[in-house]
MDTraj code that builds the backbone (N, CA, C; nanometers):
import mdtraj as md
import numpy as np

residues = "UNK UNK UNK UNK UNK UNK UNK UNK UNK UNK UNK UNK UNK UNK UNK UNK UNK UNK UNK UNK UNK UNK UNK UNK UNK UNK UNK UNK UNK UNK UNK UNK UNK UNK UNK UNK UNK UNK UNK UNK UNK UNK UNK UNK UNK UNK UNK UNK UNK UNK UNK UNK UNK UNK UNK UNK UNK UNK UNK UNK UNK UNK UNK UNK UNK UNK UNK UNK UNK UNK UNK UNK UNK UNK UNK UNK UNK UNK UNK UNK UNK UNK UNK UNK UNK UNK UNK UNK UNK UNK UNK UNK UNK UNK UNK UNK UNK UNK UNK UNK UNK UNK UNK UNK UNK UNK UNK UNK UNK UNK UNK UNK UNK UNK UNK UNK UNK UNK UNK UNK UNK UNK UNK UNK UNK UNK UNK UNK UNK UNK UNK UNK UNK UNK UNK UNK UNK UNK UNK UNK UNK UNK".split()
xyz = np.array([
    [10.7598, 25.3939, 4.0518],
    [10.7021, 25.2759, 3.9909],
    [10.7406, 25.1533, 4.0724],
    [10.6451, 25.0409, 4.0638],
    [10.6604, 24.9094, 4.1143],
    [10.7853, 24.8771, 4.0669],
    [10.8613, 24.7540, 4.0986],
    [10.9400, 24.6852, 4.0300],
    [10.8530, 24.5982, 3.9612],
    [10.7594, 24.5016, 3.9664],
    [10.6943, 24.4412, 3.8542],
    [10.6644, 24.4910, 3.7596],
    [10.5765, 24.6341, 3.7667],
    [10.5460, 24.6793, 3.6591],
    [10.6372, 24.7857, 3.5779],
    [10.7786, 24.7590, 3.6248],
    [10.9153, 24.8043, 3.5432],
    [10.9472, 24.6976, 3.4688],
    [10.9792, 24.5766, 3.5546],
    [10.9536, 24.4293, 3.4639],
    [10.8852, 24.4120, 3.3175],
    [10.7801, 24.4273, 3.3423],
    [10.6603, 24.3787, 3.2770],
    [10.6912, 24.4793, 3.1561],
    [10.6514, 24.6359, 3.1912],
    [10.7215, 24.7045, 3.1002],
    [10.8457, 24.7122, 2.9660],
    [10.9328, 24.6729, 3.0539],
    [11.1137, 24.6024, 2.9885],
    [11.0523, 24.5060, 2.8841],
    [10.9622, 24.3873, 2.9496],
    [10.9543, 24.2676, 2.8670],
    [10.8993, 24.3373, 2.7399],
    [10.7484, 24.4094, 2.8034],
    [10.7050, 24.4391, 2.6738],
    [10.7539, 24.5192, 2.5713],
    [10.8348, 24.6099, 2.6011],
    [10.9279, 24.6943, 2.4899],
    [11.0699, 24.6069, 2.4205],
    [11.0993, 24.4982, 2.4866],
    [11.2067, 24.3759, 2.4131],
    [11.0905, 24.2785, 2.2979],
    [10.9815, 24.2554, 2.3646],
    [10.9093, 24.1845, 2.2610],
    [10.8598, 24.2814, 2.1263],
    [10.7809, 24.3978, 2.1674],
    [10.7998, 24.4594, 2.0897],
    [10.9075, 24.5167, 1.9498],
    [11.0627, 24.5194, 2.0394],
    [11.1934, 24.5685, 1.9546],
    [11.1691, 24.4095, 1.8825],
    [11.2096, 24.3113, 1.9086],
    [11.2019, 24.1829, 1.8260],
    [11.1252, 24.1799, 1.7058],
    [10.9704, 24.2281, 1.7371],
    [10.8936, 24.1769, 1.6936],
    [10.9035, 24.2712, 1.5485],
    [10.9453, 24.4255, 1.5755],
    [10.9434, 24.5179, 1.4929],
    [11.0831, 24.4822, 1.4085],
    [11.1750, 24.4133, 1.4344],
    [11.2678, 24.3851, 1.3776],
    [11.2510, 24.2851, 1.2926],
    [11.1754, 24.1610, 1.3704],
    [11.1641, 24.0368, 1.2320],
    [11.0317, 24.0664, 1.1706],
    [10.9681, 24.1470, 1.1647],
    [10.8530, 24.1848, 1.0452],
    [10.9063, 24.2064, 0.9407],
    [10.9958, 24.2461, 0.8451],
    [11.0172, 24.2292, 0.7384],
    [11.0396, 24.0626, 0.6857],
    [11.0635, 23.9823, 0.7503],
    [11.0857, 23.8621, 0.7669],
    [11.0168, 23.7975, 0.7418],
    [10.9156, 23.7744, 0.8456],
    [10.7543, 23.7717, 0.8167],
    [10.7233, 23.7843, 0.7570],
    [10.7054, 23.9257, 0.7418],
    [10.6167, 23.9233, 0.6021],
    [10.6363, 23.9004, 0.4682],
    [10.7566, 23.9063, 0.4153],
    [10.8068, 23.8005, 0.3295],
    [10.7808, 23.7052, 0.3389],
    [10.8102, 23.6005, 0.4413],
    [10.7739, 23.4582, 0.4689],
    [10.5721, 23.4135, 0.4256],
    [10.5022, 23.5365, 0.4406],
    [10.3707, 23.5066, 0.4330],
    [10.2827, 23.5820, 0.2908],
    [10.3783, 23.6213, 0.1973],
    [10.3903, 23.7247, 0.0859],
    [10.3354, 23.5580, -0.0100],
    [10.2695, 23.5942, -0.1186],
    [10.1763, 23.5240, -0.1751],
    [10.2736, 23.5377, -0.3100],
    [10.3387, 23.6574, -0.2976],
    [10.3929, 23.7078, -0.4564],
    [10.5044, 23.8274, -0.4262],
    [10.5714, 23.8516, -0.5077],
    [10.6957, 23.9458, -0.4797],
    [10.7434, 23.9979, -0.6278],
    [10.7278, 24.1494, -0.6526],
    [10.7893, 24.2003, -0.7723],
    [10.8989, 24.2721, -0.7116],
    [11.0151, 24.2265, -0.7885],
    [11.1344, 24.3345, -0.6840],
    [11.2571, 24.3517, -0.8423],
    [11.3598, 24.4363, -0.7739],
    [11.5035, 24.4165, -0.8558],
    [11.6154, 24.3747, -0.8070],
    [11.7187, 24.3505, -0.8510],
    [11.8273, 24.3121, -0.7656],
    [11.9132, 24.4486, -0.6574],
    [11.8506, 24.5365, -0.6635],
    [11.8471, 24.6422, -0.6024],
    [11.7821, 24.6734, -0.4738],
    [11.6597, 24.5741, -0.4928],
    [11.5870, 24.5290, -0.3513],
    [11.6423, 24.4655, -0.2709],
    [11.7745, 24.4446, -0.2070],
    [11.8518, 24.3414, -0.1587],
    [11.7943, 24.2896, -0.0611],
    [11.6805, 24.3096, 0.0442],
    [11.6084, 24.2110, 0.1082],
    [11.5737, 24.1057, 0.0310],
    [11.4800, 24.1444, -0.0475],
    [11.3671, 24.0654, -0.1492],
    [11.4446, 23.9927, -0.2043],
    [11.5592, 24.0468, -0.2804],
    [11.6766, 23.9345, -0.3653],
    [11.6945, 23.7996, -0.3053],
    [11.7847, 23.8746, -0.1785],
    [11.8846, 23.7663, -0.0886],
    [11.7592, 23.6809, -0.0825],
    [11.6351, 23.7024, -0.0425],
    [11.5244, 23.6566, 0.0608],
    [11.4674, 23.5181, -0.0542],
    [11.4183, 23.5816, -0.1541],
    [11.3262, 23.4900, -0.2474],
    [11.3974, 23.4257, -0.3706],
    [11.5158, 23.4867, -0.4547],
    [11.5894, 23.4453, -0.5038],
    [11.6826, 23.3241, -0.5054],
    [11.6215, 23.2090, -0.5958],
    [11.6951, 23.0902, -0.6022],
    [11.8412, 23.0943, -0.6321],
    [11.9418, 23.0177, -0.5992],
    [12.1199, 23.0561, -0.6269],
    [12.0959, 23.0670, -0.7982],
    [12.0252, 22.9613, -0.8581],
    [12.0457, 22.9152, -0.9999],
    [12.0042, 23.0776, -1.0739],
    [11.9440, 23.1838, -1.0458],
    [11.8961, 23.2929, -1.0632],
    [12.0469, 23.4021, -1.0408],
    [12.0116, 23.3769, -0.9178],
    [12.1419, 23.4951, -0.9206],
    [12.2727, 23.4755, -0.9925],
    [12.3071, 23.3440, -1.0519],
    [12.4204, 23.3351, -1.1011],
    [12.4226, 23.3194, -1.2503],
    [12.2846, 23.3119, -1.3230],
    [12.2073, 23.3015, -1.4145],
    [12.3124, 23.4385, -1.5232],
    [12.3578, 23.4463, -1.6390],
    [12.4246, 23.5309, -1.6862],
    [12.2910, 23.6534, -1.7105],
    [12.3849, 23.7696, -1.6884],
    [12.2819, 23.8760, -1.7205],
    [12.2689, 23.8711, -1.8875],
    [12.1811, 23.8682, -1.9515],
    [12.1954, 23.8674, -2.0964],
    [12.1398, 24.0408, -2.1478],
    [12.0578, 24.1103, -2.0439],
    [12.0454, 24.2469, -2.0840],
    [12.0837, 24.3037, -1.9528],
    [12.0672, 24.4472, -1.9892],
    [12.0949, 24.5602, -1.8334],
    [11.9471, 24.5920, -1.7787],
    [11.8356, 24.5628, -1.8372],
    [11.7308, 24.6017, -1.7796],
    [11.6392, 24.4548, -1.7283],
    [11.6404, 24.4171, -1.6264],
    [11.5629, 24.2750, -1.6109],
    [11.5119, 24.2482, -1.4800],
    [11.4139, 24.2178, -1.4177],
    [11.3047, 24.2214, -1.2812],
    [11.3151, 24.0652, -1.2467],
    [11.2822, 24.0503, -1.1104],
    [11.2494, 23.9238, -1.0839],
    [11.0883, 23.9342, -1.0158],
    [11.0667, 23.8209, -1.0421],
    [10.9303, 23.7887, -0.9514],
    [10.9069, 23.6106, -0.8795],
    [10.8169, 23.5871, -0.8039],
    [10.8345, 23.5483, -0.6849],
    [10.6450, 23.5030, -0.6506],
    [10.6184, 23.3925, -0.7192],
    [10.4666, 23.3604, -0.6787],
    [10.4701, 23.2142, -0.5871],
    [10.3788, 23.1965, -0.4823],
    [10.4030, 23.1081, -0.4163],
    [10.2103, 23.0486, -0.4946],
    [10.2251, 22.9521, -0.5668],
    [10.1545, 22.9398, -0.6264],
    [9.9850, 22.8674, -0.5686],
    [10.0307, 22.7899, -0.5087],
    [9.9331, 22.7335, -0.4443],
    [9.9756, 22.6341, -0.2800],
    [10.0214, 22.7096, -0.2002],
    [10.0256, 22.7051, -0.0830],
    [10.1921, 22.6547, -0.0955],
    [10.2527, 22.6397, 0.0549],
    [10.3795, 22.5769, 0.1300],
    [10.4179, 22.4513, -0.0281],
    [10.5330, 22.5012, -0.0623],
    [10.5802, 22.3535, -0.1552],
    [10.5758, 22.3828, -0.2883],
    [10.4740, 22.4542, -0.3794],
    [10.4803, 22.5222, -0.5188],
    [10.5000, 22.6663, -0.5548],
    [10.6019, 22.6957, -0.5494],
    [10.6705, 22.8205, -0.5913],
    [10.7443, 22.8250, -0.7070],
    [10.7186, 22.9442, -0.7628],
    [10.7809, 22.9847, -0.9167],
    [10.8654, 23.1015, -0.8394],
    [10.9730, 23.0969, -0.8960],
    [11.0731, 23.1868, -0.9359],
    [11.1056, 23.2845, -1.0774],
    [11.1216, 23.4001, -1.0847],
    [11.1615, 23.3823, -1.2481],
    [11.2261, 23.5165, -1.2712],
    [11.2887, 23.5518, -1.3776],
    [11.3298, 23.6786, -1.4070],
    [11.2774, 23.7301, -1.5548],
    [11.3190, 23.8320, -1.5815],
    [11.2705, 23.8457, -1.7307],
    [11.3627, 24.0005, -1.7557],
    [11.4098, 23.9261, -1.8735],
    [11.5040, 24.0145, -1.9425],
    [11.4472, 24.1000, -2.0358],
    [11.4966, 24.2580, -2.0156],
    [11.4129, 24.2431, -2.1577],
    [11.5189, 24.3711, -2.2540],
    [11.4314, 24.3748, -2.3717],
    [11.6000, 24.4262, -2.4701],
    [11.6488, 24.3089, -2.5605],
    [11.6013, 24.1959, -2.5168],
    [11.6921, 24.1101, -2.5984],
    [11.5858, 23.9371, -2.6160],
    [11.6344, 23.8736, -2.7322],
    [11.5269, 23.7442, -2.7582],
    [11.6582, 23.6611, -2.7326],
    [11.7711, 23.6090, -2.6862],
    [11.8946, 23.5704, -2.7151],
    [11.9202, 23.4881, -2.5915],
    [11.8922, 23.3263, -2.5959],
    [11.9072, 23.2769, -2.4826],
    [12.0505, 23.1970, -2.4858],
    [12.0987, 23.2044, -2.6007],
    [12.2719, 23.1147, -2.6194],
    [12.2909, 23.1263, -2.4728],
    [12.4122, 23.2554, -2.4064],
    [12.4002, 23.2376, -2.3078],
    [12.3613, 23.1569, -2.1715],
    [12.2173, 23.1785, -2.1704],
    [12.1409, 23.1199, -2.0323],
    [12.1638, 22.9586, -2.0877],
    [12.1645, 22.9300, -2.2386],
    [12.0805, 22.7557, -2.1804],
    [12.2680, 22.7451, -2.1884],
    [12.3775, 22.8068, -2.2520],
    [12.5100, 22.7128, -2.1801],
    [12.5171, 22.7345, -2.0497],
    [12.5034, 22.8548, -1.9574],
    [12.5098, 22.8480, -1.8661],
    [12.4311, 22.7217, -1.7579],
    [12.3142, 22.6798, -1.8039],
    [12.2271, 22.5668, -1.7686],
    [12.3137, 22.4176, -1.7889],
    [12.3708, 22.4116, -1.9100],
    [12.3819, 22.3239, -1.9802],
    [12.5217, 22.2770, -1.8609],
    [12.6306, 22.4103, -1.8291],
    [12.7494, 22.4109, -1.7531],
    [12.7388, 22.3545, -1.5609],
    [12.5905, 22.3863, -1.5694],
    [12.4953, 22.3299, -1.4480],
    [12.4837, 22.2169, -1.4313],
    [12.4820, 22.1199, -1.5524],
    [12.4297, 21.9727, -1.5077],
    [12.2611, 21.9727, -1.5761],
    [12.2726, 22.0810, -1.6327],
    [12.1116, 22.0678, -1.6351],
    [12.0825, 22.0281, -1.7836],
    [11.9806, 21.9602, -1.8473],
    [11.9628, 21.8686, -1.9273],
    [11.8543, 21.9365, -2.0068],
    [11.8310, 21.9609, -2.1501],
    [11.7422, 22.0251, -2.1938],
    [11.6124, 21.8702, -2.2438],
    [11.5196, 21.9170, -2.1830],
    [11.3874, 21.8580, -2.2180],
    [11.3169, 21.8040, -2.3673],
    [11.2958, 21.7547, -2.4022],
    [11.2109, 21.6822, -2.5314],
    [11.0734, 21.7814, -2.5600],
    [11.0018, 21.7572, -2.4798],
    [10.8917, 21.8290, -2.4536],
    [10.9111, 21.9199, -2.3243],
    [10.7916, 22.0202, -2.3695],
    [10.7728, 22.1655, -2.2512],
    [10.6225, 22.1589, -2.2332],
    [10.5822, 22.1418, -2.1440],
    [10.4620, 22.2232, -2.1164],
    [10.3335, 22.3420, -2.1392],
    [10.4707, 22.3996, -2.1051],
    [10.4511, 22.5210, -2.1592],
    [10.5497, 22.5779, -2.2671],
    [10.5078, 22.7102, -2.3439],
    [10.5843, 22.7427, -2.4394],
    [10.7306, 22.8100, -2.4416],
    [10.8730, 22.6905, -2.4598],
    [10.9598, 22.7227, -2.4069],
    [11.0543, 22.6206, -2.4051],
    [11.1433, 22.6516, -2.3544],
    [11.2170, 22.5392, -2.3486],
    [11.2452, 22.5010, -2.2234],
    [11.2123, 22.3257, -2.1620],
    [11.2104, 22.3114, -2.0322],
    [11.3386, 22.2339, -1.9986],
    [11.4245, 22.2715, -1.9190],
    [11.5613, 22.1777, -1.8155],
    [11.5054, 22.1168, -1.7261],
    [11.6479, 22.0523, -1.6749],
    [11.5593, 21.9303, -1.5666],
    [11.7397, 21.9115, -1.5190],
    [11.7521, 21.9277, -1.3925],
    [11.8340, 21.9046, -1.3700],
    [11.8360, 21.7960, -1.2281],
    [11.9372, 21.8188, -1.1422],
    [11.9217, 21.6857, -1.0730],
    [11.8365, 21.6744, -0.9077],
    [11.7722, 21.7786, -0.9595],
    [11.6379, 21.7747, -0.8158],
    [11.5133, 21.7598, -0.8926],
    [11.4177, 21.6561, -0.9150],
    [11.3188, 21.6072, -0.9874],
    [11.2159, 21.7401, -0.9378],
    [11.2041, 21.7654, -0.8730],
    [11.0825, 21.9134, -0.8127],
    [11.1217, 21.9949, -0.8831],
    [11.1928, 22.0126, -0.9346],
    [11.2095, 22.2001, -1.0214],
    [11.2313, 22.1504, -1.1905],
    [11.1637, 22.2494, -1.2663],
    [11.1850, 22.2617, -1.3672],
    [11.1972, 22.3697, -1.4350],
    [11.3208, 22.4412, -1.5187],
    [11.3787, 22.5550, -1.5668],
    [11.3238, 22.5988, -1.7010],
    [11.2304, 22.6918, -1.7232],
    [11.1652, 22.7125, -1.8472],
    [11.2274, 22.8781, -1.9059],
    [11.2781, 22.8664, -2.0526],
    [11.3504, 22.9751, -2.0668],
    [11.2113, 23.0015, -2.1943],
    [11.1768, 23.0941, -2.2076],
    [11.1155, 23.1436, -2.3265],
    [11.1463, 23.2509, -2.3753],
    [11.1092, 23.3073, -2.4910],
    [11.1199, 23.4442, -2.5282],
    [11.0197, 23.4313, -2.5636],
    [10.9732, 23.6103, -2.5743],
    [10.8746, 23.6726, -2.5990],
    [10.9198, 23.7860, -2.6582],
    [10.8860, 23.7510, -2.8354],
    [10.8900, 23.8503, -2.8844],
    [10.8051, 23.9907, -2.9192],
    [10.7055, 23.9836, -2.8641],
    [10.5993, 24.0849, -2.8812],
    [10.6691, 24.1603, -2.8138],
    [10.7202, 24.1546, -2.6694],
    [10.7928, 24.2418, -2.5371],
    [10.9628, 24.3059, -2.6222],
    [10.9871, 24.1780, -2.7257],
    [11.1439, 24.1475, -2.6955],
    [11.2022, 24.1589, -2.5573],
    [11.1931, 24.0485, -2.4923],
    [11.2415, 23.9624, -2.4021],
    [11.2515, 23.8136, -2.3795],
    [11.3326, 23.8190, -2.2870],
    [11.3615, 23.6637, -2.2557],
    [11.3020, 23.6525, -2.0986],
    [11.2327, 23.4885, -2.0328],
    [11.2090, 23.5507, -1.9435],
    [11.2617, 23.3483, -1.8776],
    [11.3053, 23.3629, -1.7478],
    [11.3663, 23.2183, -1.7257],
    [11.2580, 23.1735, -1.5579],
    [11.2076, 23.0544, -1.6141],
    [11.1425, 23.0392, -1.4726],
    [11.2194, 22.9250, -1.3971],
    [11.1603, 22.9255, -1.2616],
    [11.2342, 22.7845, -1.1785],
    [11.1018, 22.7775, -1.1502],
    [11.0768, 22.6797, -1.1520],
    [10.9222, 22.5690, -1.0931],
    [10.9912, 22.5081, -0.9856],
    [10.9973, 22.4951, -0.8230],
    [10.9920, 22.4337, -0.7831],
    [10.8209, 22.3509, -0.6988],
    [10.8260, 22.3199, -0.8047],
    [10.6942, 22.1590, -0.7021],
    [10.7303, 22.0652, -0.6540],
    [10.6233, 22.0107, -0.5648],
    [10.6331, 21.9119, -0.5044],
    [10.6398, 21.7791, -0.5666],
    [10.6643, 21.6837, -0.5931],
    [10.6541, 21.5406, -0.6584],
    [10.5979, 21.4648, -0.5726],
    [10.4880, 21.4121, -0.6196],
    [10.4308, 21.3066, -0.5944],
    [10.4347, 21.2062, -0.6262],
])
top = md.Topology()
chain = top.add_chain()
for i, resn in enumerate(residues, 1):
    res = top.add_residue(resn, chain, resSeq=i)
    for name in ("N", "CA", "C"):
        top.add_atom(name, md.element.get_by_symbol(name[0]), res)
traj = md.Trajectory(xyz[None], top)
């Protein structure tokens, strides 16, 4: 073989190894939506807000999900417990946060507000499921 086209070769099997390595990355990064568990430890570490992971477990059975709602900047976070309607727990844990419970909600639930004006923490239950399910809104402010 040439030496260039040993070169050329090398390059292309290093771009390749790279490229096959940060695709999980990627494609997370370009993922519209994400159903995972904390068992998924890519997906966790990857899409999982801190305020989530440190969030008290209130049951043993509970999922997260992961919608990027309408482009770069509006993303929901959320988990959902289920087994149990019982948010004592989550809103002291909120409350031990700095985070401030809301007057009005939006939606059906109870909304926090803590000290980044873009996110808002909505805990609801749903008793038809019996569950609890906790979102993070981070939007953009305009």
């Amino acid at each position: 073989m040439r030496k260039p086209f040993k070169i050329t070769l090398a390059l292309i099997i290093v771009i390749a190894a790279i490229f096959s390595y940060l695709w999980p990355v990627i494609k997370m990064e370009l993922a519209g939506s994400a159903h995972y568990t904390e068992e998924n430890k890519k997906e966790y570490e990857y899409y999982t807000p801190d305020i989530l992971k440190k969030i008290p477990r209130v049951s043993a059975n509970y999922e997260f999900d992961f919608y990027n709602v309408a482009g770069p900047g509006s993303l929901i976070y959320s988990v959902i417990f289920f087994g149990t309607t019982d948010t004592s727990k989550i809103n002291a844990y909120l409350i031990s946060r700095h985070y401030v419970k809301q007057d009005t909600c939006s939606v059906e639930g109870e909304c926090w507000r803590g000290s980044d004006p873009g996110e808002t923490i909505t805990v609801s239950v749903v008793p038809k499921i019996n569950a609890v399910t906790v979102q993070v809104d981070n939007s953009p402010q305009f």
